[in-house]
Backbone as a printed PyTorch tensor [residue, N CA C, xyz], in Angstrom:
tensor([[[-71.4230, -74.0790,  28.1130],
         [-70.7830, -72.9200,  28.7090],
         [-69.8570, -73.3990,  29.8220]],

        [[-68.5400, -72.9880,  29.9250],
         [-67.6960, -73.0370,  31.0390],
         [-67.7310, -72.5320,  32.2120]],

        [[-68.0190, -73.1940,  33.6680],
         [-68.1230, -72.9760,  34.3660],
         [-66.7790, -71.7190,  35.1110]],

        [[-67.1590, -70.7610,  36.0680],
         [-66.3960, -69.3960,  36.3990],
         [-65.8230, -70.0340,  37.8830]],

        [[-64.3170, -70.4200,  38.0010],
         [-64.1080, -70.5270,  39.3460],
         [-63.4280, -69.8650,  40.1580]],

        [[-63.6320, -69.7240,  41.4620],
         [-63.3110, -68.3720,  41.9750],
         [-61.9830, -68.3730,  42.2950]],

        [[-61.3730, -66.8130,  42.5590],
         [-60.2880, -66.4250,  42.3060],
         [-59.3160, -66.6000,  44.1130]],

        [[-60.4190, -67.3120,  44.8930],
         [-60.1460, -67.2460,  46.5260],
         [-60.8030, -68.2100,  46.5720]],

        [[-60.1140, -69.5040,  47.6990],
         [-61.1470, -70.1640,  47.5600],
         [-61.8510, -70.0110,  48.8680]],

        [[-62.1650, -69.2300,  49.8060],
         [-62.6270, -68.5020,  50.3970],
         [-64.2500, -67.6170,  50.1660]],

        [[-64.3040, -67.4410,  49.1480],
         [-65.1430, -66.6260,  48.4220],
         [-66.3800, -67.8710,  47.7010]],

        [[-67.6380, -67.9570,  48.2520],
         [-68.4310, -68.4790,  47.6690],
         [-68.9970, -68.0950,  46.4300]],

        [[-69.5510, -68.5200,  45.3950],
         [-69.7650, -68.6750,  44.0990],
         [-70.6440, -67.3910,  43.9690]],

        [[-71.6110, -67.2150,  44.8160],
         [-72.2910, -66.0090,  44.8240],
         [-71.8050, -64.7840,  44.7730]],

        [[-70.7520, -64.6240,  45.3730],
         [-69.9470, -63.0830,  44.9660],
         [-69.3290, -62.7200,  43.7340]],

        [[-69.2530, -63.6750,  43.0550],
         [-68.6300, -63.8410,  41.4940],
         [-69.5230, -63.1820,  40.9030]],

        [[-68.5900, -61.9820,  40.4120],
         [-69.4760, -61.2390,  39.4220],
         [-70.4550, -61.5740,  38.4760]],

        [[-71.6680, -61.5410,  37.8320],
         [-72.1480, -62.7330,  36.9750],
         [-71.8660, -62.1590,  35.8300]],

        [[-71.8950, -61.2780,  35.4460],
         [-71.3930, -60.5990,  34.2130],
         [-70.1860, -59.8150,  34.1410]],

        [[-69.7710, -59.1560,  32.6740],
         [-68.6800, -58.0840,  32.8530],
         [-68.9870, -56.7780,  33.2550]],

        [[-70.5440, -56.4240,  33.6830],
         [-70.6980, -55.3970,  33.4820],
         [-71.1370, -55.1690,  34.8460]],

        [[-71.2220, -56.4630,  35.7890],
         [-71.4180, -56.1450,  37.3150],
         [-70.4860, -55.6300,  38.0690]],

        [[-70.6690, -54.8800,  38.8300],
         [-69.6470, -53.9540,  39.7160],
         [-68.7400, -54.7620,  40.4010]],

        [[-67.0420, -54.9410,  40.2690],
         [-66.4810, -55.6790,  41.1130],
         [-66.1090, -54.9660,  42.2280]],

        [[-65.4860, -56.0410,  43.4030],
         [-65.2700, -55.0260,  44.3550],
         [-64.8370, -54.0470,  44.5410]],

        [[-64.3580, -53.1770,  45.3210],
         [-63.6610, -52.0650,  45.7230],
         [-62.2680, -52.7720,  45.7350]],

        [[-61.0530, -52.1010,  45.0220],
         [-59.5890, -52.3990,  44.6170],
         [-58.8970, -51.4540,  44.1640]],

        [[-57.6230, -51.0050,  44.9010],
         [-56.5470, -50.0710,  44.0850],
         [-55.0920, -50.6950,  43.7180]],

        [[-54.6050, -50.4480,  42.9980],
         [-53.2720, -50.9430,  43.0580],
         [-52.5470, -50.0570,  44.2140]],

        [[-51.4780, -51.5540,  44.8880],
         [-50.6030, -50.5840,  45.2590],
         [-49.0530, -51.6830,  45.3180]],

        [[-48.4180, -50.6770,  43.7440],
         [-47.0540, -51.5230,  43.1490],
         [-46.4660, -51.2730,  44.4490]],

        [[-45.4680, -52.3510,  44.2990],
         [-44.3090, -51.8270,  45.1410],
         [-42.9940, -52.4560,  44.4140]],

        [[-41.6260, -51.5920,  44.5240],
         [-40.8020, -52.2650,  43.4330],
         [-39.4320, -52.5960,  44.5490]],

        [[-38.2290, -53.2440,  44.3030],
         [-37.8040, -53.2210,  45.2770],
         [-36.1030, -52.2390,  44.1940]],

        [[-35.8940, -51.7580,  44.9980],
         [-34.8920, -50.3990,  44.3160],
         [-33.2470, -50.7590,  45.4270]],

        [[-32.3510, -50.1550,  44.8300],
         [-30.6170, -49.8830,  45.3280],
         [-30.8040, -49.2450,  46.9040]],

        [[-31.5060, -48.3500,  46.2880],
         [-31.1620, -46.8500,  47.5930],
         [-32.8370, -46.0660,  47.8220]],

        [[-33.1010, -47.1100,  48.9030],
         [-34.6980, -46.2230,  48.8880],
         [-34.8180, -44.8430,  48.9650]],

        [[-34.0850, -43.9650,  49.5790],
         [-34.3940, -42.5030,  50.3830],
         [-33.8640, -41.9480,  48.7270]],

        [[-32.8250, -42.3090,  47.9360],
         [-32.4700, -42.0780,  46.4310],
         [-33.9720, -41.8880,  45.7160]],

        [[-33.9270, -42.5240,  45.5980],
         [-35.1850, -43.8540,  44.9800],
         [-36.6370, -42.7390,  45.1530]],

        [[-36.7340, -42.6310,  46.1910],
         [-38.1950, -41.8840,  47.3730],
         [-37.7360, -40.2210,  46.3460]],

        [[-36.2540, -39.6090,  46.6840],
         [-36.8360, -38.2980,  45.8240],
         [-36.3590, -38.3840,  44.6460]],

        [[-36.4400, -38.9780,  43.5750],
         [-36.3540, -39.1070,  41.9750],
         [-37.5800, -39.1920,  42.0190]],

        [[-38.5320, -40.0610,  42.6690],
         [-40.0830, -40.1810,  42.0460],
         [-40.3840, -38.8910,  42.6850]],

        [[-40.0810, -38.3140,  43.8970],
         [-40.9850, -37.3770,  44.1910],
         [-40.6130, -36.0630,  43.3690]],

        [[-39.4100, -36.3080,  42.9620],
         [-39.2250, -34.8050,  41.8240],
         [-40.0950, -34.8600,  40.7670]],

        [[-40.3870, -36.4660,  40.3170],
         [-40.6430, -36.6010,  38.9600],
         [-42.1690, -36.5230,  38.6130]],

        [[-43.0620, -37.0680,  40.5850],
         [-44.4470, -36.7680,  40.3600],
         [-45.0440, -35.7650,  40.8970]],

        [[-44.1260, -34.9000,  41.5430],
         [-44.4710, -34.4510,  42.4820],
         [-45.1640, -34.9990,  43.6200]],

        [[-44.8170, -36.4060,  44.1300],
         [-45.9190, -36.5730,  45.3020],
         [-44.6070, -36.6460,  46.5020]],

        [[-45.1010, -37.2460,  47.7560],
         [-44.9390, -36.9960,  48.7800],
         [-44.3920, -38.4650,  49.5710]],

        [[-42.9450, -38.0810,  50.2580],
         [-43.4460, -38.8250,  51.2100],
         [-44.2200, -39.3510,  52.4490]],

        [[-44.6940, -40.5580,  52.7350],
         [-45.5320, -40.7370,  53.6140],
         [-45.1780, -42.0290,  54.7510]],

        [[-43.7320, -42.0030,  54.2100],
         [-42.9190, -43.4790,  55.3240],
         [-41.8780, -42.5810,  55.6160]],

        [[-41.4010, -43.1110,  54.5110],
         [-39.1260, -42.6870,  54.7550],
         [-38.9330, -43.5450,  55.4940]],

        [[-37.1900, -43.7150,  55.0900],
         [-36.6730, -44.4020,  55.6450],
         [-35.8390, -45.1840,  54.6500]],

        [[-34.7760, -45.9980,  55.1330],
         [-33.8400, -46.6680,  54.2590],
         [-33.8410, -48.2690,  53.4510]],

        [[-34.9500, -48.3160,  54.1720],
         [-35.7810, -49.6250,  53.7650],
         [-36.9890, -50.0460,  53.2640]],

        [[-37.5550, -48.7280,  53.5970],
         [-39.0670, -48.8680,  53.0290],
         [-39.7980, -47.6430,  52.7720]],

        [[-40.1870, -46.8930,  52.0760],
         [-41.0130, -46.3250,  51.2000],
         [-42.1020, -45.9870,  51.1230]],

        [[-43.1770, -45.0140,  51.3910],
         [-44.9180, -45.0480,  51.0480],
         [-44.5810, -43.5960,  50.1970]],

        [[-44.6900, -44.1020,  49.0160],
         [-45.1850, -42.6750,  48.0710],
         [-46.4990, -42.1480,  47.9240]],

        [[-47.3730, -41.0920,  48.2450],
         [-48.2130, -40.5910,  47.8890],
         [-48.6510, -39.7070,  47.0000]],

        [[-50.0990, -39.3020,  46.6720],
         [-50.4120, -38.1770,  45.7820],
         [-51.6850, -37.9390,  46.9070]],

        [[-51.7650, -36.8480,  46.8360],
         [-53.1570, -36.2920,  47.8630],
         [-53.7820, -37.6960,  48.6500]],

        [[-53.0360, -38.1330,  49.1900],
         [-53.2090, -39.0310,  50.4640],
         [-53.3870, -40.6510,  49.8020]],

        [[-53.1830, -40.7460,  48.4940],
         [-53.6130, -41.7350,  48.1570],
         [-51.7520, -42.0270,  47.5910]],

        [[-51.6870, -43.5660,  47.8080],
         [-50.7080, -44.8350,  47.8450],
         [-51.0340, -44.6630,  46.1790]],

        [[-48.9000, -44.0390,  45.4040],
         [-49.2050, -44.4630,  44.4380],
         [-47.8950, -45.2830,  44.1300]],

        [[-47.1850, -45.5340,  45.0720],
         [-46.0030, -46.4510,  44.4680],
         [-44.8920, -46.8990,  46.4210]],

        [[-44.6320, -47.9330,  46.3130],
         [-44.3580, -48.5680,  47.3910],
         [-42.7080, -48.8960,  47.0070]],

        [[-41.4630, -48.8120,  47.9660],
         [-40.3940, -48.7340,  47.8440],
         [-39.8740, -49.5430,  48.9000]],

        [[-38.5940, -50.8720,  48.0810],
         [-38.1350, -51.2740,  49.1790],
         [-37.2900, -51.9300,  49.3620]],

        [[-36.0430, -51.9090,  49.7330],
         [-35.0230, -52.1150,  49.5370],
         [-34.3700, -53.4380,  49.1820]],

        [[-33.7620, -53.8310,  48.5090],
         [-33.3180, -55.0620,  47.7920],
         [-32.6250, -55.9830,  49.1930]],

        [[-32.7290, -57.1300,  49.4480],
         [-31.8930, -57.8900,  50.2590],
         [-31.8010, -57.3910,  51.9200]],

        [[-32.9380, -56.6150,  51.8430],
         [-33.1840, -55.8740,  53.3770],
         [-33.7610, -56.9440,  54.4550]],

        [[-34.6100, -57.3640,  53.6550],
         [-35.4960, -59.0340,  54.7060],
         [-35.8250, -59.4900,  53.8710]],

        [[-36.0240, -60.6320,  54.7120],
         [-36.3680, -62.5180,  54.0200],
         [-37.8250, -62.0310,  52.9950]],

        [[-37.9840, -60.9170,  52.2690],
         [-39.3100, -61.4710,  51.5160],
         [-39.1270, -61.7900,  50.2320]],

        [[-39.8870, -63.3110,  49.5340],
         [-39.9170, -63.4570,  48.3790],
         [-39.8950, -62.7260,  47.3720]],

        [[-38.8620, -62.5250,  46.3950],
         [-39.0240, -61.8730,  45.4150],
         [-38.0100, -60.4810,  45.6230]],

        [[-37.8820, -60.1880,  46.4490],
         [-37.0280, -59.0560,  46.9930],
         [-35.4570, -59.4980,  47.7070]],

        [[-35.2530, -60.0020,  47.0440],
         [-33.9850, -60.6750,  47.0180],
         [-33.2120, -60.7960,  45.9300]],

        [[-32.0110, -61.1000,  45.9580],
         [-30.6740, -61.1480,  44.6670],
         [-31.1920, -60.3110,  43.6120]],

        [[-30.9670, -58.6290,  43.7240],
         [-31.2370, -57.8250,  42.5110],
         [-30.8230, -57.8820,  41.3520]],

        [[-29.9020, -58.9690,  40.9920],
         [-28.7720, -59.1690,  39.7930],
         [-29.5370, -60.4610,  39.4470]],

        [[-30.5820, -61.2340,  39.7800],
         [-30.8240, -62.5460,  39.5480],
         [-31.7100, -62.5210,  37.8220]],

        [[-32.2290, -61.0920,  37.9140],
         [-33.1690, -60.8100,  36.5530],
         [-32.7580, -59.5470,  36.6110]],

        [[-33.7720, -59.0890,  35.2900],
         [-33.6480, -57.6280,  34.3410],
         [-34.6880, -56.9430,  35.4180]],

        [[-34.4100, -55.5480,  36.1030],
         [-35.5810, -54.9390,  37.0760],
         [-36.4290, -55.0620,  36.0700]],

        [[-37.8730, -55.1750,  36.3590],
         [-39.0220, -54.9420,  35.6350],
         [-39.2660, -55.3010,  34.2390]],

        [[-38.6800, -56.4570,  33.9650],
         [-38.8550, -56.9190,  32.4920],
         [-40.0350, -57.0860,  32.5160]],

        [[-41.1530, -56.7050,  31.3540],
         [-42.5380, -57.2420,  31.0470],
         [-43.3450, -56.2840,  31.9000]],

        [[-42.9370, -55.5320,  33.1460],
         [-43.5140, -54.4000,  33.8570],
         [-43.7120, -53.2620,  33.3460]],

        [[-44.5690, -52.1930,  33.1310],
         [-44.3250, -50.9320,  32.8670],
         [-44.8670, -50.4080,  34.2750]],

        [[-44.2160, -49.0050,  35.0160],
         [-44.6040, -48.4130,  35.9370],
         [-45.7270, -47.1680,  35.1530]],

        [[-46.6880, -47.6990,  35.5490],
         [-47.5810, -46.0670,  34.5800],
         [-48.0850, -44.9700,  35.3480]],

        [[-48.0110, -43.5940,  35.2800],
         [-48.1810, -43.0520,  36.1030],
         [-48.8450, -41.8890,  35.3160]],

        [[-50.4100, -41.0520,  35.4610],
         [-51.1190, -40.5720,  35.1570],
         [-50.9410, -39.3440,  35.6820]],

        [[-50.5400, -38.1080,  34.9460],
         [-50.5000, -36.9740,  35.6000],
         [-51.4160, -35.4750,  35.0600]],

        [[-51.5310, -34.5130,  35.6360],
         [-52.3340, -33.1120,  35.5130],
         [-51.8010, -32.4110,  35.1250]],

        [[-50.4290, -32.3240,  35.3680],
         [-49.4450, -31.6270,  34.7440],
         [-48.2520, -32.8740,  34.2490]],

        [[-48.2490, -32.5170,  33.2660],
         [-47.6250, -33.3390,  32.1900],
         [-46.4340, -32.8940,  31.5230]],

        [[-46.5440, -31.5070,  31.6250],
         [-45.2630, -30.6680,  30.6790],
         [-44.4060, -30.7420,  32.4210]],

        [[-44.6830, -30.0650,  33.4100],
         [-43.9370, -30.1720,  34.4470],
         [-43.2690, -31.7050,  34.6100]],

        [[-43.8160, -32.7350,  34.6760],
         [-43.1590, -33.8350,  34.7390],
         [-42.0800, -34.2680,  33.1990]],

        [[-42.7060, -33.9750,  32.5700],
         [-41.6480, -33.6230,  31.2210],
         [-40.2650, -32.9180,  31.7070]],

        [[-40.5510, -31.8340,  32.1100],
         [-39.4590, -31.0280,  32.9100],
         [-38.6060, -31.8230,  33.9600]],

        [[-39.4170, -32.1510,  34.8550],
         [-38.7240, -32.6870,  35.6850],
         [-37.9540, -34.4480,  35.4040]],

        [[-38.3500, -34.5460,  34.5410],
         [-37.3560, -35.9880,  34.2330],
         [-36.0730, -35.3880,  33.1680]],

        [[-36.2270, -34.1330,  32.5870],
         [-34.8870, -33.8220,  32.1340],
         [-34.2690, -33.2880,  32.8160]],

        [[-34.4640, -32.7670,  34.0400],
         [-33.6680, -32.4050,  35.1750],
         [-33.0980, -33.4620,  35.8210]],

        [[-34.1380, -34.2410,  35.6720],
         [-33.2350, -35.5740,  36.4760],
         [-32.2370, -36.4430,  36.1540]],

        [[-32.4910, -35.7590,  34.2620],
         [-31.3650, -36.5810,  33.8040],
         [-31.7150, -37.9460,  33.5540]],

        [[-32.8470, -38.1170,  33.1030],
         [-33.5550, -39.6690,  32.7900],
         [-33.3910, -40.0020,  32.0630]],

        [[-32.7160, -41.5770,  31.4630],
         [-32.4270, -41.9300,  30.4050],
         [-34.2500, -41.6830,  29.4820]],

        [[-34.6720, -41.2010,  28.3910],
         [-35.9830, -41.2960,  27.5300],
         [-35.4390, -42.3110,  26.9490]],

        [[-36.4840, -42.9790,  27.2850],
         [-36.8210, -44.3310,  26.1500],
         [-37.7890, -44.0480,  25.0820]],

        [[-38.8800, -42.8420,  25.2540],
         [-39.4140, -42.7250,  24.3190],
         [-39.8970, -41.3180,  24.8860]],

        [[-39.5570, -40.0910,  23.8380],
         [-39.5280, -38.6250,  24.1140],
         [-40.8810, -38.3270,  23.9690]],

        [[-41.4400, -37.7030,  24.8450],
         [-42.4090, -36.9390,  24.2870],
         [-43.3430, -37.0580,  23.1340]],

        [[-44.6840, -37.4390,  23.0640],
         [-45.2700, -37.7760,  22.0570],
         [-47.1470, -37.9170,  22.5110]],

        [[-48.2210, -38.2190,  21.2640],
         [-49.5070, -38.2900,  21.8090],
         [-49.5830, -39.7350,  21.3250]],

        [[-50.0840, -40.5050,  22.1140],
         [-50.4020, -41.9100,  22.1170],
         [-51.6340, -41.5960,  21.3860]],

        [[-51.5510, -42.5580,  19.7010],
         [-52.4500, -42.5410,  18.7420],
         [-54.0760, -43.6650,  19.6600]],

        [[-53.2560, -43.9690,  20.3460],
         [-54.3850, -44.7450,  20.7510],
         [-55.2270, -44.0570,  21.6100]],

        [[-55.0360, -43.6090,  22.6510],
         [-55.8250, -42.6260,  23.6520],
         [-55.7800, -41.5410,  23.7260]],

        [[-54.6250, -40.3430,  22.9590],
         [-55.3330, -39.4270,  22.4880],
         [-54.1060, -38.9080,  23.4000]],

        [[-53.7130, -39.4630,  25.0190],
         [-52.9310, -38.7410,  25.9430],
         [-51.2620, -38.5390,  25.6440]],

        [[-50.5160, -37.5910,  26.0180],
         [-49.4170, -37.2500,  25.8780],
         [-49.0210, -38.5130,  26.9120]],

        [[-47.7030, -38.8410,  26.0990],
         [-46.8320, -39.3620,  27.3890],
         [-45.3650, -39.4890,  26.9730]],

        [[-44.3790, -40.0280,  28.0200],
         [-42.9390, -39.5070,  27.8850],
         [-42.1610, -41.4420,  28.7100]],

        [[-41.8390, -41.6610,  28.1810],
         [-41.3070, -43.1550,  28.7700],
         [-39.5140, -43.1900,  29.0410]],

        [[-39.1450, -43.3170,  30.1750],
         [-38.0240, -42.9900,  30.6530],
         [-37.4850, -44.2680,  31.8470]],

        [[-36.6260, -43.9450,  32.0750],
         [-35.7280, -45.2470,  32.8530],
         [-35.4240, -44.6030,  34.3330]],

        [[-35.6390, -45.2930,  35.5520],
         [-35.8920, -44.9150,  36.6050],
         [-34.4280, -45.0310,  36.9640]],

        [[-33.8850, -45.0090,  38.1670],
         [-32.1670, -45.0630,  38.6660],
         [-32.1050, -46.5940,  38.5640]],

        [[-33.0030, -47.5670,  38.9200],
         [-32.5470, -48.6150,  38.6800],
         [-32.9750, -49.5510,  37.7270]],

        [[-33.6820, -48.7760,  36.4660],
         [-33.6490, -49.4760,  35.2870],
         [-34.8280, -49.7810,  34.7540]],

        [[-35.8570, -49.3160,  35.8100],
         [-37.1620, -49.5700,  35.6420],
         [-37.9420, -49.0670,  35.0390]],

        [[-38.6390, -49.1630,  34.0730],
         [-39.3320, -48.7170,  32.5850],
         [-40.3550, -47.9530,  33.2110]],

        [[-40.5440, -46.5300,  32.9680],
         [-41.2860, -45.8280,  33.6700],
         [-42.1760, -44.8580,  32.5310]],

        [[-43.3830, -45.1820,  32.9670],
         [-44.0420, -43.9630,  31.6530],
         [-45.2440, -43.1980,  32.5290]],

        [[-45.1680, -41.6580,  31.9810],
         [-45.5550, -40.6240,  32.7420],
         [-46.6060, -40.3890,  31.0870]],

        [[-47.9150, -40.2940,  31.4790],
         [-48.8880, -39.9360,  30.7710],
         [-50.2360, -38.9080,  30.8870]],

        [[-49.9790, -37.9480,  30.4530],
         [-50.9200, -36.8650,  30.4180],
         [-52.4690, -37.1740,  30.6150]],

        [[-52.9960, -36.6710,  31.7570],
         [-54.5660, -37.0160,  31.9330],
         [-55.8540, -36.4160,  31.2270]],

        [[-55.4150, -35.5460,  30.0270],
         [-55.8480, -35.2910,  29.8600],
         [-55.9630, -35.4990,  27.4590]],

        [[-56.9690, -35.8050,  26.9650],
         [-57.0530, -36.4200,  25.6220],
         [-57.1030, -34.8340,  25.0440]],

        [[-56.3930, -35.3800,  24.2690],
         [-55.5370, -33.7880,  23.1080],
         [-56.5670, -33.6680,  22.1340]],

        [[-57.3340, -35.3800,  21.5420],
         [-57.9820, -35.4090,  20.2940],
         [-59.0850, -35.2770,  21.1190]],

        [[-60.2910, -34.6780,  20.4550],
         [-62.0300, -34.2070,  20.4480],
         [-62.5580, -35.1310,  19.4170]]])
């Protein structure tokens, strides 16, 4: 059997989960993408999820949904951080999908044809999970899919 080595090397061997079925820690995502025009940027998502801002500003971004961090915004070539630099150097978000889980699903449907979103893929039930979803292109190119929380098939 192959020995499990840890993911920090900080972290002694004992906290390593021993199985798949042991509880890992406490963890949320929180993406952050770096975009043209943040305050742009800040209300396209907030039309599109309805959430909220919780920063603002022209450089940086905190999107929310009922108090919880669901997408982080920040401006291209603003400061020295890795990776957030020369926006022309790659394709935004190649190999990324932004996924975003919603309650209302037909409203966000709505609201990305208001916005005028390029669909990459219209409206449909994912044979695999049962959930509606709608896959569309953000202002700066970024592969975005909005998926219904709720399973159609019983």
């Amino acid at each position: 059997m192959k020995a499990v080595t840890n993911c920090a090397a900080d972290d002694p061997p004992s906290t390593m989960p021993k199985s798949p079925r042991q509880k890992a820690r406490g963890i949320r995502a929180q993406p952050l993408i770096a975009v043209r025009d943040v305050e742009a940027s800040s209300r396209w998502y907030q039309a599109l999820l309805g959430c909220e801002s919780e920063h603002g500003g022209a450089v940086y971004e905190m999107l929310v949904s009922r108090g919880e961090l669901v997408l982080q915004l920040h401006a291209w070539d603003a400061e020295d951080h890795p990776n957030l630099i020369e926006p022309d150097a790659a394709p935004h978000g190649h190999g990324v999908l932004l996924w975003f889980e919603t309650t209302d699903f037909d409203a966000a449907v709505k609201a990305a044809r208001a916005l005028k979103a390029e669909i990459v893929e219209k409206p449909h039930e994912n044979p695999s999970s049962g959930k509606r979803e709608i896959w569309i292109r953000d202002p700066d190119g970024y592969l975005v899919v909005v998926a219904s929380s709720d399973e159609r098939r019983r």
